[in-house]
VOPATI-931022 format. One line per field, with one value per residue (C-alpha): residue in three letters; chain; x, y, z. Coordinates in steps of 0.05 Angstrom, whole numbers, plus 32768, in hexadecimal, padded with zeros to 4 digits. Layout:
residues N
type [ala_...]
mol [A_...]
px [X_...]
py [Y_...]
pz [Z_...]
end
This chain:
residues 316
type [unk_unk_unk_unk_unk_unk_unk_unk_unk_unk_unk_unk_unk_unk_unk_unk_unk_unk_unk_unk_unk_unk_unk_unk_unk_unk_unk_unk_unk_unk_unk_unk_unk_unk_unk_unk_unk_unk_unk_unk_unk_unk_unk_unk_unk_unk_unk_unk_unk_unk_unk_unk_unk_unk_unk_unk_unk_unk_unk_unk_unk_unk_unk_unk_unk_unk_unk_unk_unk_unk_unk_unk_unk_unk_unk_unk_unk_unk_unk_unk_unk_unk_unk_unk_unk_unk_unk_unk_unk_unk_unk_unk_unk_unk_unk_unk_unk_unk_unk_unk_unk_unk_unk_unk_unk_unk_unk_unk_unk_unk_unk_unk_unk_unk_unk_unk_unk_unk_unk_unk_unk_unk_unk_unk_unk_unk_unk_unk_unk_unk_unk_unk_unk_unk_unk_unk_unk_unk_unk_unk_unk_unk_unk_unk_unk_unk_unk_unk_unk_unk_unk_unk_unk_unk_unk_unk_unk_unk_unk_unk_unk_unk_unk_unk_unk_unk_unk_unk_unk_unk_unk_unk_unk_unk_unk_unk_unk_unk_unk_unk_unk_unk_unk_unk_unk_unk_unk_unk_unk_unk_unk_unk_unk_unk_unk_unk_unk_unk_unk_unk_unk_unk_unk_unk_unk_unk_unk_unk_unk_unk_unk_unk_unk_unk_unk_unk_unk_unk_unk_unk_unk_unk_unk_unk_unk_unk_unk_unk_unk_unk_unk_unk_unk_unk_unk_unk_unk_unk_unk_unk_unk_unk_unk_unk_unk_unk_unk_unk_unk_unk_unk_unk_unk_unk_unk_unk_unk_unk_unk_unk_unk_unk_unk_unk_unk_unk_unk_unk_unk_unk_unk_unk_unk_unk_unk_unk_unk_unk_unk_unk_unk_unk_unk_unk_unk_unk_unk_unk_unk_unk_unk_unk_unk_unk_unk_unk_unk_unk_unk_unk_unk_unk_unk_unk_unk_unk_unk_unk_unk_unk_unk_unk_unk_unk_unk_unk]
mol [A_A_A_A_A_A_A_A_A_A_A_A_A_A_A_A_A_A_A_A_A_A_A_A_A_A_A_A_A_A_A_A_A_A_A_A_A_A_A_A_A_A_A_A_A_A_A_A_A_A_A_A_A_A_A_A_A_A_A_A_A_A_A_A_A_A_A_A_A_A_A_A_A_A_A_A_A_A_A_A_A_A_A_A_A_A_A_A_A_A_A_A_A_A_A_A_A_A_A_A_A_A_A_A_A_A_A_A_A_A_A_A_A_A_A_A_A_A_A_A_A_A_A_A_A_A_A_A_A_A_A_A_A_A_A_A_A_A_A_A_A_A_A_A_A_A_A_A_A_A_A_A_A_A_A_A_A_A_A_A_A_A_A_A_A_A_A_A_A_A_A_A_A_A_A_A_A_A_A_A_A_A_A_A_A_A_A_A_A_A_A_A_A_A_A_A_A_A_A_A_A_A_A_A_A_A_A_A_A_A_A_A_A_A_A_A_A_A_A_A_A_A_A_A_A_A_A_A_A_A_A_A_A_A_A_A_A_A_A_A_A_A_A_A_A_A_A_A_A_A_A_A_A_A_A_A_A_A_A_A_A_A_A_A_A_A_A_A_A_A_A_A_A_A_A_A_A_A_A_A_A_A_A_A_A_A_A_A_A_A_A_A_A_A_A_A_A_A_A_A_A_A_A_A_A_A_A_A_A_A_A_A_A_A_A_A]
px [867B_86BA_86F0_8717_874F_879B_87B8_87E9_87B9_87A8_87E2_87F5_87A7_87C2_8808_87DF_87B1_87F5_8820_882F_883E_8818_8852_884E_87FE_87FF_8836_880F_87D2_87F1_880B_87C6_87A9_87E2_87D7_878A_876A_8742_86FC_86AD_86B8_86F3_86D5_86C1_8703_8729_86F8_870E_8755_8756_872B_8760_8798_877A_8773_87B5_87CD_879D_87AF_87E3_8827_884E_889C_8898_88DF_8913_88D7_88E3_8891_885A_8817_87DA_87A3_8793_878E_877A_878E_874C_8733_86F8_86C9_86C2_86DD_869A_86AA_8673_866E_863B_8631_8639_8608_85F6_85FE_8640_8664_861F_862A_866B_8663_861C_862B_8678_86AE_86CD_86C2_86BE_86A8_8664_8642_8615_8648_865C_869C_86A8_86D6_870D_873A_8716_8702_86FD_86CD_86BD_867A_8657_862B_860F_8661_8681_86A2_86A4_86D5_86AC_86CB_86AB_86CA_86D1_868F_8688_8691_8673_86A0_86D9_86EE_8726_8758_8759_870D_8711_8740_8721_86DF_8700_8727_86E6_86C7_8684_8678_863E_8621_85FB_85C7_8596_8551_854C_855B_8540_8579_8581_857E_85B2_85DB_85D0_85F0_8628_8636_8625_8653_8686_8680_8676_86C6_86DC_86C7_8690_8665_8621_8619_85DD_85B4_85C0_85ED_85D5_85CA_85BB_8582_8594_8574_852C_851D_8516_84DA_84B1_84EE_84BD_84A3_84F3_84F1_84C0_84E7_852B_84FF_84E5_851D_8560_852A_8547_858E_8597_8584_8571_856D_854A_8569_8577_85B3_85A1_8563_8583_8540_855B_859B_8590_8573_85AF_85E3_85BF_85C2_8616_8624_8603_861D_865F_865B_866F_866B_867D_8692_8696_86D1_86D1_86FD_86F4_86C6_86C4_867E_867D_86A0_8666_868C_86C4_86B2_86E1_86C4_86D2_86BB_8678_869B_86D3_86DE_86F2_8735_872E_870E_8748_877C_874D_874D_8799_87D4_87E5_87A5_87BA_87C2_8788_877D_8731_86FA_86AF_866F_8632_85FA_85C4_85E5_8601_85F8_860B_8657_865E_86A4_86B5_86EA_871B_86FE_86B8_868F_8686_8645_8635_8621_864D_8674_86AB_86DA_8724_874C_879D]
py [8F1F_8EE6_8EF1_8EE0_8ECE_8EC2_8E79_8E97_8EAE_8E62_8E4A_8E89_8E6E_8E28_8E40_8E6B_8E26_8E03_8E3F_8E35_8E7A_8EB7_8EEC_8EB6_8EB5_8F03_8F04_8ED6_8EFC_8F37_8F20_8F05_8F48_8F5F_8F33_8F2F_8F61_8F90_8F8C_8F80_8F36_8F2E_8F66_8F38_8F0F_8F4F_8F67_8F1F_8F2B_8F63_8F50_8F1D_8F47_8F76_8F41_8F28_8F6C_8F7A_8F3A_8F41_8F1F_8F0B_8EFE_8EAF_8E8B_8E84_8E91_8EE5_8EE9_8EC4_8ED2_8EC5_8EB8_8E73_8E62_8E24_8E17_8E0E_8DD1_8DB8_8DF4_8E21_8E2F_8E34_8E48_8E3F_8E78_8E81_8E7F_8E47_8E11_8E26_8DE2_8DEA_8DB2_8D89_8DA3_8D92_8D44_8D3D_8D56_8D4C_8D0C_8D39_8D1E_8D56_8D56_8D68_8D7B_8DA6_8DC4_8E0E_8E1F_8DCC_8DE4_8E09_8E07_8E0A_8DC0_8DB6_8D80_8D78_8D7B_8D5A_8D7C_8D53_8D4A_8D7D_8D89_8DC2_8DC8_8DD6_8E03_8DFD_8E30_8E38_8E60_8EAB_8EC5_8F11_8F47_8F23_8F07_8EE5_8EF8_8EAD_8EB7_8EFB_8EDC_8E9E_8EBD_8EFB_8EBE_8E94_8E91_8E8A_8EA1_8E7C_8E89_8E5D_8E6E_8E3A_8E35_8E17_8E52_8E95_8EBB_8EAD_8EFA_8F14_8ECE_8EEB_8F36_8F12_8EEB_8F2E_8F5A_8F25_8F27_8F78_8F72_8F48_8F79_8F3F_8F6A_8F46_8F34_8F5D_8F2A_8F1F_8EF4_8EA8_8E89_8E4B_8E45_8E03_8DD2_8DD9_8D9A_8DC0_8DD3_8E12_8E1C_8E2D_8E6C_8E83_8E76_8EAC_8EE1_8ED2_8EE6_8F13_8F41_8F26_8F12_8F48_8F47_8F00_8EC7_8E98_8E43_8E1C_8DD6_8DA6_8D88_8D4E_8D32_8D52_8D7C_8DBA_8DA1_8D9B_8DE5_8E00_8DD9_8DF4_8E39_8E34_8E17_8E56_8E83_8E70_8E86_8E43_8E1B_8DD5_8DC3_8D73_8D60_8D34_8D08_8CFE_8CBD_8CB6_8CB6_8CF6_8CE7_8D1C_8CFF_8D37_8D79_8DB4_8DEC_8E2C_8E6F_8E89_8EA8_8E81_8E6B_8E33_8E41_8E45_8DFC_8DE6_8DFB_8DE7_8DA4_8DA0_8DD5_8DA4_8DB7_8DFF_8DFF_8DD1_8DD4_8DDF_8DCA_8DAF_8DBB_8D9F_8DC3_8DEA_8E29_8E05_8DDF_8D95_8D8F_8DD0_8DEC_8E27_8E57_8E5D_8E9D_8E86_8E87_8E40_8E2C_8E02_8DB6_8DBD_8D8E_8DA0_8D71_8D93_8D70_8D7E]
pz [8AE5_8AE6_8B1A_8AE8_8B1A_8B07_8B08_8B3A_8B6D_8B70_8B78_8BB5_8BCF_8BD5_8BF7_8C26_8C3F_8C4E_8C6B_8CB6_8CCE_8CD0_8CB6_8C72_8C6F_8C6F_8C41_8C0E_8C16_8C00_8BC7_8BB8_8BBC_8B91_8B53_8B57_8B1D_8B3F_8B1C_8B2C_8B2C_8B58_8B92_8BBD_8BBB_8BC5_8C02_8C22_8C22_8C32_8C7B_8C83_8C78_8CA3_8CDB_8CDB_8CE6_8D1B_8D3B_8D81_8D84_8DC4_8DD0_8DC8_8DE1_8DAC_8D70_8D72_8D77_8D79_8D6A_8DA3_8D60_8D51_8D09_8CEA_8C97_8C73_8C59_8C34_8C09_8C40_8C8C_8CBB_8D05_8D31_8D61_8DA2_8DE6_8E1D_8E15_8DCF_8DB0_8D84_8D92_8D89_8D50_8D3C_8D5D_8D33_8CF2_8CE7_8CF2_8D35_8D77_8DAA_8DEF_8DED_8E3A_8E56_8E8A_8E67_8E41_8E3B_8DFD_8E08_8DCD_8D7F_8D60_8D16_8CF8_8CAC_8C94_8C5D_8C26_8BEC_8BD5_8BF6_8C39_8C5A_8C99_8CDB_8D1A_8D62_8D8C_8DCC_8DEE_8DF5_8E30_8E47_8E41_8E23_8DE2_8DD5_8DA2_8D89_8D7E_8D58_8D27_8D18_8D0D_8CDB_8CB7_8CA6_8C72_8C97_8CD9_8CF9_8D38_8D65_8D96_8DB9_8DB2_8DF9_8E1C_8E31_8E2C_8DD7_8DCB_8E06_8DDF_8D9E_8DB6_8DCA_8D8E_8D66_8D88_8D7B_8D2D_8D2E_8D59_8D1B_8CE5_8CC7_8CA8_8C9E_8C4E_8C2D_8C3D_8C85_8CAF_8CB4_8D01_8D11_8D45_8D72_8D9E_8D73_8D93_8DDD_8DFD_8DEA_8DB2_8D87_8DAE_8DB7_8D69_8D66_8D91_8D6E_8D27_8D46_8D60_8D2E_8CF4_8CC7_8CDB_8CDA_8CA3_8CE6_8CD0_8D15_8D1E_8D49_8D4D_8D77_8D40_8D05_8CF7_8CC9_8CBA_8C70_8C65_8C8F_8C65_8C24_8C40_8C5A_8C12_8BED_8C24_8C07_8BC2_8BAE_8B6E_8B51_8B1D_8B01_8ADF_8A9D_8A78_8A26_8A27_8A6C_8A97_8AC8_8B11_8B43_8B82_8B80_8B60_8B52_8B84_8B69_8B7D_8B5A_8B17_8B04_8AC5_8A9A_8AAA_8AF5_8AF0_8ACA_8AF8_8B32_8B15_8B08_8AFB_8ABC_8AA2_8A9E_8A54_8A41_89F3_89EE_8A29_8A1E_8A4A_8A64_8A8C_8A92_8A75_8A35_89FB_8A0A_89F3_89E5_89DC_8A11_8A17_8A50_8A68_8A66_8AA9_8AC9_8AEF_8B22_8B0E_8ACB_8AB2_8A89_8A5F_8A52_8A20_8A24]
end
């Protein structure tokens, strides 16, 4: 079923990205929630504003100097088709991560809690970006507000354990308690981990365990960040985690452009892609499709249900 979404929820979405204070950000997101028809198709759009309303009033303020108060969360405007923060313990591999599979350049050593403030790469898939978080590690006994909010805010949590040591499942408790603190509950199909450092020796037999104990609570992708072995299956699986589509854009008599898609959430329609393209095209006169669910050229209506790979012409 369509979210069916209101052209002004876009436009509050896109003032919510570019607000710089948390008392606006809350403020948008409850108008959001406000204007958003509550149906099948929009639930899990409602359940996310509602976490990050939640959050923001869960987050602690201090008295800052001459600024009333000031709030101790870190958060970082979303860019790309998705927010990923990378969450695990020292030594785990995230900022290998980040410095193999993004354009960021963090410090990347084997001495523990090397990052100390949150780094934010982007990452390439096929032609999308998503924006990539390494945080700093996770300590025992402690978790830092800045880390709570970061990982409720995301739209994927990802945790990172390493496959080159022998303490992966006391790791994995750690990284789990953290997301049960944030209120991520784990999607019907299981919470994904990535499984670092494949490349280290008798990985495969701490493979095994990690299955073996967190095989049914977590959807667990082995890589290595240092050959790039598993990259491609974990990118496939963060891009459907996502409930993403894209959608190609078309001009009358013009070949189709694939470099920059319209990403929409899975159930928008026509009309989402139109506004998602441009506001202008807001009050398009009639639109045409191509893809596997249509008829070549077929005319559409603006409430019909967009998939991803279409391409759809809109003529003004």
């Amino acid at each position: 079923m369509p979210a069916n979404l209101p052209p002004t929820y876009y436009k509050l979405k896109h003032q919510h990205e570019a607000a710089k204070t948390d008392e606006e950000r809350l403020s948008l997101l409850e108008e959001m929630l406000r204007i958003i028809p509550k149906h099948k198709g929009s639930e899990k759009v409602v359940s996310d504003i509602r976490r990050r309303i939640a959050a923001h009033k869960r987050a602690p303020t201090e008295k800052g100097k001459g600024s009333g108060k000031r709030s101790y969360s870190e958060h970082i405007p979303k860019q790309g088709a998705g927010q990923i923060v990378l969450l695990g313990p020292p030594n785990a591999g995230k900022s290998q991560i980040l410095a193999k599979f993004t354009n960021a350049k963090p410090e990347v050593s084997s001495t523990p809690y090397t990052t100390t403030t949150p780094l934010v790469g982007m990452l390439r898939y096929e032609n999308v970006q998503f924006q990539l978080i390494d945080t700093p590690s996770i300590m025992q006994d402690f978790i830092s507000p800045t880390l709570l909010t970061l990982t409720r805010n995301a739209d994927i949590a990802l945790p990172v354990v390493s496959l080159a040591s022998d303490n992966l499942l006391d790791d994995l408790d750690m990284v789990t308690a953290l997301l049960n603190e944030a209120d991520r509950e784990p999607p019907e199909n299981g919470h994904l981990i990535a499984a670092n450092q494949l490349d280290a020796v008798d990985a495969d037999e701490r493979l095994e365990i990690l299955k073996e104990f967190y095989g049914e609570t977590f959807q667990i992708y082995p890589i290595s960040a240092e050959t790039r072995d598993g990259k491609e299956t974990l990118f496939q699986a963060l891009y459907a985690a996502l409930d993403i589509l894209r959608v190609y854009p078309k001009a009358p008599g013009k070949a189709v452009e694939r470099d920059d898609p319209i990403v929409l959430p899975i159930g928008s329609t026509v009309l989402d892609a139109a506004i998602g393209l441009h506001k202008d095209f807001e009050e398009f006169k009639f639109a045409r499709i191509w893809g596997p669910q249509w008829h070549d050229g077929q005319s559409v209506s603006r409430n019909d249900v967009v998939y991803d790979g279409d391409v759809v012409e809109f003529h003004l």
